[in-house]
N, C-alpha and C positions, 0 to 999 in steps of 0.2 A: 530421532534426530540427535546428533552429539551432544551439540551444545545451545541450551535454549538461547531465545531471542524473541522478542516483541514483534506482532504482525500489528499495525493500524491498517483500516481498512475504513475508506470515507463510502458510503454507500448508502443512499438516500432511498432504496425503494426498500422495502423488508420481504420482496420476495426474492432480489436477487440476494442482500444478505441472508437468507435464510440455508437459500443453494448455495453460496459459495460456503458458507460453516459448515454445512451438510459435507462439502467434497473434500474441503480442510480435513474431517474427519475423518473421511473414510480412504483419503490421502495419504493419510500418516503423518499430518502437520501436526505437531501434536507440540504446539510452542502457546505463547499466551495470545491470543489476538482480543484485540479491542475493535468493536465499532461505534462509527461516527455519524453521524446524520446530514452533516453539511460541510461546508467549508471551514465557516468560522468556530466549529466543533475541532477540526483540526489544527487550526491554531491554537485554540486555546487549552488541547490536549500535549501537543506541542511546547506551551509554555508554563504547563502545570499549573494552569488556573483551575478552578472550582466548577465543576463537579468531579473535577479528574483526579480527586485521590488519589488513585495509584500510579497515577504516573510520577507523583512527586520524588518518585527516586531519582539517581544519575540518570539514569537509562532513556538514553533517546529508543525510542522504533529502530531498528533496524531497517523497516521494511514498510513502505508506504503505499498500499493499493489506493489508487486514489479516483476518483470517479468524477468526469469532467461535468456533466449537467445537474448540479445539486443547488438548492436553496439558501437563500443568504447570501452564498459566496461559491463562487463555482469552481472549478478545478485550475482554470487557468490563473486565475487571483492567488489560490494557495501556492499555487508554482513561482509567481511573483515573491508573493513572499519569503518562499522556503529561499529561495538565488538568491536574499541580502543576507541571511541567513549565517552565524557564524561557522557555526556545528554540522554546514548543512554536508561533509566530506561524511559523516557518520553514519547517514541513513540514505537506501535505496530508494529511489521513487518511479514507479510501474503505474501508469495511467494505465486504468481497468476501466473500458469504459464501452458505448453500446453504439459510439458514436466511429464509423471505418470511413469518416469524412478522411482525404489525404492532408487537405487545410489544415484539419485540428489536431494530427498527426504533427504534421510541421509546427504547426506554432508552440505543442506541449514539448517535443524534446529544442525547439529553440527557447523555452524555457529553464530549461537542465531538467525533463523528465530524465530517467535513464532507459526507459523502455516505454510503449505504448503497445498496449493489449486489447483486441477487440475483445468482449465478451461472450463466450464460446455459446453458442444458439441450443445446447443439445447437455443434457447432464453426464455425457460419456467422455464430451470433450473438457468442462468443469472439472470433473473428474483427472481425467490428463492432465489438464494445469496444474491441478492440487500436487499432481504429484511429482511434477516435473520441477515445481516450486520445492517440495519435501527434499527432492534429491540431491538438488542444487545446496541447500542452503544445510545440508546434512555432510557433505565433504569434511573433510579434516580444512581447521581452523574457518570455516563458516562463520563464527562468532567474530573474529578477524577479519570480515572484509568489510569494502566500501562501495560508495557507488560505482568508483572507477573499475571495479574487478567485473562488473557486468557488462563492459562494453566489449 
């Protein structure tokens, strides 16, 4: 990739976070990603509270896989929150999720997701996304875009 960039990645089962790092990998995403376990993990990765050390730089995410039935606080609560959001022009938000309800589709981009992703059933199609995510976000000035540039 040109120019790194932050992946968060909210993902509460550790098999599908396992396979989605697995095809990151083998992808060519080869950027920092972090994951998260819940909702309330993403906000307060978000706002660089404790335990997120490293995100205590400037540096928002660029890039937020976000996974709608998680504990705590579910996908669409974070999407709430991210919309009062000041900063929220800086970082992508791609609902990666297991759920191909058309509802939950409507209500997450009538939240300002900027994409809604079912979860690929098969490691070939993972695979494909990793790298269709690598290519995109590997263009000249990639580091320069917004959510608006994905619509």
């Amino acid at each position: 990739m040109s120019k790194p960039f932050q992946i968060l990645v909210a993902e509460d089962d550790p098999n599908d976070a396992f396979f989605l790092e697995r095809a990151f990998d083998k992808g060519g995403v080869n950027v920092p990603i972090r994951f998260v376990t819940d909702g309330q993990q993403v906000i307060d990765y978000l706002e660089k509270k404790t335990p997120f050390i490293e995100s205590r730089s400037k540096n928002t995410p660029m890039l937020l896989l976000l996974d709608l039935k998680m504990p705590r606080m579910n996908g669409f609560e974070v999407l709430e929150w991210i919309q009062q959001q000041p900063k929220r022009e800086e970082m992508t938000v791609v609902v990666f999720t297991s759920s191909g309800l058309d509802e939950d589709k409507r209500r997450a981009l009538a939240l300002g997701a900027d994409d809604y992703v079912v979860k690929p059933s098969y490691p070939a199609e993972l695979l494909a996304f990793a790298k269709n995510l690598a290519s995109y976000w590997s263009k000249p000035d990639s580091s320069k875009r917004t959510r608006r540039d994905t619509k």
